[in-house]
Structures are given as C-alpha cells and as structure tokens.
C-alpha positions as CSV (number, residue, x, y, z in Angstrom):
1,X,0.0,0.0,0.0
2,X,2.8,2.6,1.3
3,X,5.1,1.7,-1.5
4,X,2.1,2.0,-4.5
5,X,1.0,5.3,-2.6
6,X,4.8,7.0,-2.9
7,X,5.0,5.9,-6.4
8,X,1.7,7.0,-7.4
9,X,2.6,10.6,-6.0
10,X,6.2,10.9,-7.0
11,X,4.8,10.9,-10.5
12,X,2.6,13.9,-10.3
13,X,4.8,15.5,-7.9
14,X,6.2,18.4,-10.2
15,X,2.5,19.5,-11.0
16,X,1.8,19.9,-7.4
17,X,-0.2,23.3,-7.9
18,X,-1.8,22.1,-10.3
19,X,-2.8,19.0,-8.2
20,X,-3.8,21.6,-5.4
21,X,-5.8,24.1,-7.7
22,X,-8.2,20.8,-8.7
23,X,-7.7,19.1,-5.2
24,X,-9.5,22.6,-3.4
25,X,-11.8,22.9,-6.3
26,X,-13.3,19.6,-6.1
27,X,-13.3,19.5,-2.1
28,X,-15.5,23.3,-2.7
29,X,-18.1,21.3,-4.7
30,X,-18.2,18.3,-3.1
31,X,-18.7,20.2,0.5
32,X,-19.2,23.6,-0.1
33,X,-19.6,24.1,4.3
34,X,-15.3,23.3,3.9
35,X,-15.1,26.9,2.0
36,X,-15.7,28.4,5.6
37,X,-12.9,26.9,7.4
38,X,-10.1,28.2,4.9
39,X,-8.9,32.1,4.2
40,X,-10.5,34.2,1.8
41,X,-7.3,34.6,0.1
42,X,-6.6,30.7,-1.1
43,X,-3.1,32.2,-2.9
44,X,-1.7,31.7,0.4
45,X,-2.9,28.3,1.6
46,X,-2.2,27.2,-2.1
47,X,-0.7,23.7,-1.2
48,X,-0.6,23.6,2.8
49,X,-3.3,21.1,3.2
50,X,-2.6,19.3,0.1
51,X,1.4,18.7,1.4
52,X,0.5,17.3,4.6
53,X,-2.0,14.9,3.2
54,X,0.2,13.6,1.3
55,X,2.7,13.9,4.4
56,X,0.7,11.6,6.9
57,X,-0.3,9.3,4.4
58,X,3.1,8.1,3.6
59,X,3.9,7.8,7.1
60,X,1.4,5.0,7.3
61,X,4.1,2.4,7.2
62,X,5.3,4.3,10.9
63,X,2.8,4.0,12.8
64,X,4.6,4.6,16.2
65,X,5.3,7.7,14.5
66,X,1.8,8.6,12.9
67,X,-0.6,7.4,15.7
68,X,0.4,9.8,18.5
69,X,0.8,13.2,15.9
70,X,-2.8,11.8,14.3
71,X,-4.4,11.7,17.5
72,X,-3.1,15.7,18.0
73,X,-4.0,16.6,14.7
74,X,-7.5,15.0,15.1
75,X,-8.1,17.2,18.1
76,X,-6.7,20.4,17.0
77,X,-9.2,19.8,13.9
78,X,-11.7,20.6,16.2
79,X,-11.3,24.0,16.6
80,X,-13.2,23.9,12.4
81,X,-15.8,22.6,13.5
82,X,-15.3,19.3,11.3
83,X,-17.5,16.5,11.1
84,X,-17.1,13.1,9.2
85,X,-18.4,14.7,5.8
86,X,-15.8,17.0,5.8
87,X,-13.2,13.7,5.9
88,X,-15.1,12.0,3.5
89,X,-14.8,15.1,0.9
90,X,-11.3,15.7,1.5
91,X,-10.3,11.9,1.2
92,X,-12.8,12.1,-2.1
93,X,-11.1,15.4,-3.4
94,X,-7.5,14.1,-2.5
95,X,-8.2,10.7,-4.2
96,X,-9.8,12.2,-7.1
97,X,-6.8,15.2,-7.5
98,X,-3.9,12.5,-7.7
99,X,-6.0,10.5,-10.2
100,X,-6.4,13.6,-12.1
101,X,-2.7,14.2,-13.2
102,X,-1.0,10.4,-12.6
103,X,-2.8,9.3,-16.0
104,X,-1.3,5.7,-17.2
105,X,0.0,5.5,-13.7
106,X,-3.0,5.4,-12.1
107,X,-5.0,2.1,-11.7
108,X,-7.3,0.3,-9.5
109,X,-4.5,-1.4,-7.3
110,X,-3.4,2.2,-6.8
111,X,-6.9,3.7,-5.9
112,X,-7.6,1.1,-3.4
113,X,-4.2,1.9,-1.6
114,X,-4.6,5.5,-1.4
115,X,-8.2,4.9,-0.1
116,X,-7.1,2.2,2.1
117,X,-4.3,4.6,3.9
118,X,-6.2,7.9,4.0
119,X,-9.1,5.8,5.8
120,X,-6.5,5.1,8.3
121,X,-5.5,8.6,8.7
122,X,-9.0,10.3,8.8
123,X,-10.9,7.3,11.4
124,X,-7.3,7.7,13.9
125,X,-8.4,11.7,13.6
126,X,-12.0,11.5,14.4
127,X,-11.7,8.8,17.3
128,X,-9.6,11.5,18.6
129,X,-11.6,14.3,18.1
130,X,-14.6,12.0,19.6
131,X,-12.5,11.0,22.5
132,X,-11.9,14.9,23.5
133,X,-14.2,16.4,25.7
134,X,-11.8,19.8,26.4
135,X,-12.6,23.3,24.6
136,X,-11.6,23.0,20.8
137,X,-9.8,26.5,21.4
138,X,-9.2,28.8,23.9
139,X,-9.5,32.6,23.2
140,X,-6.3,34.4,24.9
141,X,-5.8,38.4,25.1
142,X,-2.5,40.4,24.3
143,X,-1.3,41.7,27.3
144,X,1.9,42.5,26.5
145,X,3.6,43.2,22.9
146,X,7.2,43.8,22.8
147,X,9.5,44.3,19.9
148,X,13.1,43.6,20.6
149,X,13.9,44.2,16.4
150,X,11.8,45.4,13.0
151,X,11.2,41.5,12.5
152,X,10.9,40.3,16.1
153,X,8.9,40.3,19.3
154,X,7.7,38.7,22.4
155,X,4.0,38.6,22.5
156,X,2.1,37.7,26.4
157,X,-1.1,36.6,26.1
158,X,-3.4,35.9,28.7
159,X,-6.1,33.0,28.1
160,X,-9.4,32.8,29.3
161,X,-8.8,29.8,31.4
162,X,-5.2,27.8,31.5
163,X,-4.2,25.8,28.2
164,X,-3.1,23.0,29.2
165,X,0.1,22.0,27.4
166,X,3.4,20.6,28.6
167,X,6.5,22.8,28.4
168,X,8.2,22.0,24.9
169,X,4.8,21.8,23.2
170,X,3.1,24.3,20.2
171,X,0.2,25.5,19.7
172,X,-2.0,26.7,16.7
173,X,-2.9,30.1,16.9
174,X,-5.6,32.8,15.1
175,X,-5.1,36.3,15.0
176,X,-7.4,39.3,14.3
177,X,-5.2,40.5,11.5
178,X,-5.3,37.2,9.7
179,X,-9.4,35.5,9.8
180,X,-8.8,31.8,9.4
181,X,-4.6,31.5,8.8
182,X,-3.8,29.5,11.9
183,X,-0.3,29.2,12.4
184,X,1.7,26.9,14.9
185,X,3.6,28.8,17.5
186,X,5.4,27.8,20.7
187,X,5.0,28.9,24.2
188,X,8.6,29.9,25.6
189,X,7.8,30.1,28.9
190,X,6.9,26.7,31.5
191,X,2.8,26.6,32.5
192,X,2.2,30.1,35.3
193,X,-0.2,29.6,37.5
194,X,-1.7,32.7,36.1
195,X,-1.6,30.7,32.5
196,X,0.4,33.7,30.6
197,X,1.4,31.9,27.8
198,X,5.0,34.0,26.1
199,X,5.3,33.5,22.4
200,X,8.6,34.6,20.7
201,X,7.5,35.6,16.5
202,X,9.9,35.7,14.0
203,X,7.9,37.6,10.8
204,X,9.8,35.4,8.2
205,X,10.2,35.8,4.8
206,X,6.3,36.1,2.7
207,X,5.0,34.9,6.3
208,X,1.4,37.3,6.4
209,X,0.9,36.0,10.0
210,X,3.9,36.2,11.2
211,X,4.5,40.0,10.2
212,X,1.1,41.0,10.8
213,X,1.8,39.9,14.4
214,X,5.3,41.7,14.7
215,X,4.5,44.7,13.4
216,X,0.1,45.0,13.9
217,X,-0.8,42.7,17.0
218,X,-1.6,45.5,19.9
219,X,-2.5,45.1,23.1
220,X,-6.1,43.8,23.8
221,X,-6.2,42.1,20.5
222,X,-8.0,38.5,21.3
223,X,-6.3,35.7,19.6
224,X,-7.6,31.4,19.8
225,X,-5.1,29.3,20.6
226,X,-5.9,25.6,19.4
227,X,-5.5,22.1,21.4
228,X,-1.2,21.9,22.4
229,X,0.6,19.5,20.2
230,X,4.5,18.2,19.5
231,X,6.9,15.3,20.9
232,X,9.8,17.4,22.3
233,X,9.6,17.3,26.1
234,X,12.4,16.0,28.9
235,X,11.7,13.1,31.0
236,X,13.2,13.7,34.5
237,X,12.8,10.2,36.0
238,X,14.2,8.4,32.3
239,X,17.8,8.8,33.8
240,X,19.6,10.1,30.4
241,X,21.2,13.6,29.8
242,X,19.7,15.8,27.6
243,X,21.3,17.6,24.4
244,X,19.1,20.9,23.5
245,X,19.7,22.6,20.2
246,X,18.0,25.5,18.9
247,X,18.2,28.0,16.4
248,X,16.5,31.2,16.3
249,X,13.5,31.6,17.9
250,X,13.6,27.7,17.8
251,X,14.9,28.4,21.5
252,X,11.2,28.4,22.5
253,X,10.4,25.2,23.6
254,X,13.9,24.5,25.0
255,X,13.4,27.5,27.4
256,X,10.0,26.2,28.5
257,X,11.2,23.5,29.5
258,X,14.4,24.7,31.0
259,X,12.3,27.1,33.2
260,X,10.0,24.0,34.3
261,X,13.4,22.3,35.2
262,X,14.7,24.7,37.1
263,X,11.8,24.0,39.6
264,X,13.1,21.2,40.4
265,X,16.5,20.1,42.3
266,X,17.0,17.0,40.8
267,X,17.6,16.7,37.3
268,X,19.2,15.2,34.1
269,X,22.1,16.9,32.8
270,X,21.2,19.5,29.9
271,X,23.3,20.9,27.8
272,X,22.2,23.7,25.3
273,X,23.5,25.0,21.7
274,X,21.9,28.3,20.8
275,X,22.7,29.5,17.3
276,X,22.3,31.9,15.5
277,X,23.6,34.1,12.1
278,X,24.6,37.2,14.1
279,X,24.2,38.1,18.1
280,X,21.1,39.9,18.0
281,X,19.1,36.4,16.8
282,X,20.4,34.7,20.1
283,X,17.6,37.6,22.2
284,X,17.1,35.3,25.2
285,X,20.8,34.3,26.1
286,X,21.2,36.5,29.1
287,X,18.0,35.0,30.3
288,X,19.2,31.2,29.9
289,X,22.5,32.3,31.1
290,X,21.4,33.3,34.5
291,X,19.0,30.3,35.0
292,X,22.8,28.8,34.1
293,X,24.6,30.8,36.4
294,X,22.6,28.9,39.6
295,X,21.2,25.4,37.9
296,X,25.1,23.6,37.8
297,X,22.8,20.9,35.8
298,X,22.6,23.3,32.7
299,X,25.6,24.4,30.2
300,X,24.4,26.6,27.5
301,X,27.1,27.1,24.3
302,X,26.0,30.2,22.0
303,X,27.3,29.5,18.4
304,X,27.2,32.5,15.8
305,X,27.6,31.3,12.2
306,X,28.5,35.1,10.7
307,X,30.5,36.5,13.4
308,X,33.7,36.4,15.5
309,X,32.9,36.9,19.4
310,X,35.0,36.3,22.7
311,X,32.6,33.5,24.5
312,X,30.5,32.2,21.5
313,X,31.7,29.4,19.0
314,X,31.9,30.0,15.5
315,X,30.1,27.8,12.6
316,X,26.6,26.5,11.9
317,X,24.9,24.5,14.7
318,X,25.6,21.1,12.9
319,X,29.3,21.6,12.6
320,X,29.4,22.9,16.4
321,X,27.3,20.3,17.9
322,X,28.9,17.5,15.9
323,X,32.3,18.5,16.6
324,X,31.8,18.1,20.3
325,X,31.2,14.2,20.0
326,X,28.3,12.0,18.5
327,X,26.2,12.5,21.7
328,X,24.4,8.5,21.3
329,X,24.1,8.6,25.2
330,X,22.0,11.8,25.4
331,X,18.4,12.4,24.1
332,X,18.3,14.9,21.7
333,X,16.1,17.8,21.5
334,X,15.8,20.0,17.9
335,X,14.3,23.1,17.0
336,X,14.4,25.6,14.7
337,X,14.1,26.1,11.1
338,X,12.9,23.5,8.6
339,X,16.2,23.7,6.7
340,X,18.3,24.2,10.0
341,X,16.7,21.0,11.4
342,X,17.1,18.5,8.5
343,X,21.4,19.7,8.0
344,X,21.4,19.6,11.8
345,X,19.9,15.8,12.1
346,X,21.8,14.3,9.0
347,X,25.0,15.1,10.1
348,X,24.3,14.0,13.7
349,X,23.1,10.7,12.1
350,X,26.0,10.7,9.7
351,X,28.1,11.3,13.2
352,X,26.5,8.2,14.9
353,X,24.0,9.7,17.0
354,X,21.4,6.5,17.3
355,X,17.9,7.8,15.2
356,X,15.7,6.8,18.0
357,X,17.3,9.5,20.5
358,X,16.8,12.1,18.0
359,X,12.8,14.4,18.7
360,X,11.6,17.6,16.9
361,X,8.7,18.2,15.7
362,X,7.4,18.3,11.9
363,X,5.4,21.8,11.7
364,X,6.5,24.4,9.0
365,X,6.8,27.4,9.4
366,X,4.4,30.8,8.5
C-alpha cells in the first residue's frame, strides 16, 4: 500500500499546484460548508493542506510515529468545527486530484491503496476528536507586545482559562489581523499559574501571519489558541542527559522547558546549543544564562555562524554540535528552522548519533 501510494505521488509531484488548484476545487463542490474553514485569500494556503496529506499518508508504514501526531492533529481539527463529511470530501477530493494528473499510472490497485491509507488517517483523527471532551480552542488576550527588532517580538497573552500543554509543546494560533490562517507557535515560557502563555514571532520571509503579528498585533487584540501538540519534552525520571539545540526563535520550547526544570533540584544533565547568524538572533541568552549561572545541571554554548565573538563558538549548529562528540548517550532535542533541522539531524546521524534519540517536531513554518 505505502510503496504504490509513494510511487503513485512521486509521478505527479512536479505538477503539485496544479494538483492543489483541482484538489481545493473539487473539495468546494463536493462540501461547499469546507469553504468556511479556509482564508478568503486561497493564494496563500495554495498547497498547505494538500502537502500534509500527502505527508501523513506516507507515514502510514510508521505508525509509532503517525498514531500519536494523528491523535493531535484530530483534536486540534476541532477547533473547524469538522465532522465526518468534511473527511469524507477531502479523502474524495485528494483521491480524485492525484487521479487527475497520474494518467497511465494510475490504476485500481493504486486507488484502493490510497483509499485504504487515507481511511487510516482520517478514522485515527476522528476517534480523537470523539474522545476529546476539552474546549476545541481557547480565546487568549495580548497583554503584552514587545519588539526587541523590526522583524521580532515577544508577544504575552493571557487565556481565558489555563491551556493545558506541557513545556516543549506548540500551539496553533488565530489572529485578528489574519481571519482563518492559523499558524503553529510555541510557548517559551513553562505553564504560570496565572496561564500567561510568552510567544517569541519571527515575521519570516512572505509569512502574512507572522508579520502581521510583529509589526500589527496591539495590546487587547484576542487571539484562539488551538489544542497543544508536538513530541519534544524532557523526562526527568528516564535517567539520560539531555542535548538541546536550537536555532532562532527555535529556543522556544527549549526555554519552556528549561524554566519548568529549574523548579526542580534534581535533574538530568542539559546541555544547550543556541545558534544563530549574528548576536542579535540569540535575544534570550542572558536569560538562559542566569538560570545557568545557579542550575550547575545546565551548560548553555552560543554558536554565531557570521560572526567572531570572545565566548560564542563560530560555525553552523551542525558543525558545532557534531564537533563536540556523537552525543548516542544523550536524548536529543531539535528546533528551529525546517532547513536548520534537517542539516542539523543528518550530520548527527551521519556522526553516529542513534535515530531513535533524536525528537523535533514536523510543523512548518508561516
């Protein structure tokens, strides 16, 4: 099934906006209620959906992988308001939009594997949903909007009632300036008891989220903040050390859970690589420094990949943290960019760092 699925897709693969302009259009007229859940502007969902379709469905072969991320993903879903219809038309629309550009390629062995694993995929997602009797989202108000640079700022929001998410975990999020474009975000602080949640945005490059939220969002702006999702997290009680790297603002989940941590007096050793192109992108190293200066459990290395500094090692993160040794007796923690991530976890793999100790989390980015 898996291996007729990748096949199947590989061959229309270079008309993939093509495959998503007919994939939308036949999901409209099958269920025209689905037009609701997306933006006005389609131009900028163009293939999301359609990508991580395809994404999940040829992870059916990984099952200790897929189960646990469908589960989340189900959930989350629930913040659209989708019912088993609205699976049924996308599995119809996704079926019928491969089958559209695969031509010769395409027979009835191949139909029934992509219907067998997106049946999989969509019954794993509404169990899930079914299971779930929490809020589907929880509206959250700006309370704080700082910008520490013209494309970055640390956003405090202030929820309703407490989200409850583990430190290391994201969240989707809706904003005022952007109806409908949820984005995935990260909380960078450890669960307060007065459930301020700290969001670090980056506006990237063509991100219309992102930017609106760095350079609009205002105080008293309400946002909804979907079900918490994501893998990376630190076990205290599994008795192995802990390797953090992060790039960016890809230092969000590893504070979290550095600040829950530091609650604690007895803990695994962590040691942290913070990179970054220049100094201003590593914002928050004071910060982890001085949790440093009086946790002797913690060791945080800032590496700069552009610049020369006393106290900061030079070179991208995956020449830094490889250099240092292959790490196979520490779990390893990884966040940051798409592109950052996958150089950073081949050459750790190409180093000898064992697969199975290796966590970070699949979203994209705005």
């Amino acid at each position: 099934m898996v291996r007729l699925v990748r096949q199947s897709f590989a061959a229309v693969e270079p008309q993939a906006d093509q495959v998503a302009q007919f994939f939308y259009g036949m999901l409209f007229s099958i269920e025209p209620s689905a037009r609701e859940m997306f933006p006005a502007n389609m131009q900028v969902q163009r293939s999301r959906l359609l990508r991580a379709l395809v994404h999940v469905v040829q992870m059916v072969d990984r099952p200790d992988d897929l189960a646990p991320f469908l589960n989340q993903l189900g959930r989350d879903h629930r913040k659209f308001g989708v019912i088993s219809s609205h699976y049924e038309a996308v599995g119809s629309a996704l079926i019928g939009a491969v089958k559209r550009f695969s031509g010769e390629a395409w027979t009835d062995e191949v139909e029934r594997a992509w219907a067998e694993a997106y049946t999989i995929m969509a019954r794993a997602m509404l169990d899930a949903a079914a299971a779930d009797d929490g809020p589907a989202s929880w509206p959250a108000r700006i309370v704080d909007h700082e910008r520490l640079g013209w494309d970055l700022a640390v956003v405090r929001v202030q929820p309703d009632f407490p989200v409850p998410y583990h430190p290391g975990q994201y969240v989707s999020v809706e904003v005022p300036q952007r109806p409908r474009l949820w984005r995935y975000f990260t909380p960078a602080n450890a669960p307060r008891s007065d459930g301020i949640l700290e969001f670090h945005i980056r506006g990237v490059e063509n991100g219309w989220v992102s930017r609106s939220i760095v350079a609009h969002a205002k105080v008293g702006d309400t946002w909804r903040i979907g079900p918490p999702m994501g893998r990376i997290s630190v076990d205290r009680k599994a008795g192995r050390d802990v390797l953090m790297i992060a790039g960016g603002t890809g230092i969000a989940p590893m504070r979290a859970i550095i600040e829950d941590l530091a609650q604690w007096g007895d803990n695994p050793r962590v040691h942290l690589f913070n990179g970054g192109r220049v100094r201003s992108d590593l914002y928050d190293l004071p910060h982890l420094q001085n949790i440093a200066a009086s946790n002797p459990w913690l060791t945080v290395t800032p590496v700069l990949e552009q610049e020369q500094a006393v106290g900061f090692e030079q070179g991208t993160l995956a020449d830094i943290v490889t250099k240092h040794g292959t790490w196979e007796d520490r779990e390893v923690l990884v966040a940051g960019s798409p592109t950052m991530i996958r150089s950073t976890v081949s050459r750790m793999l190409v180093a000898g760092t064992p697969l199975d100790h290796i966590t970070y989390d699949p979203f994209t980015l705005d």
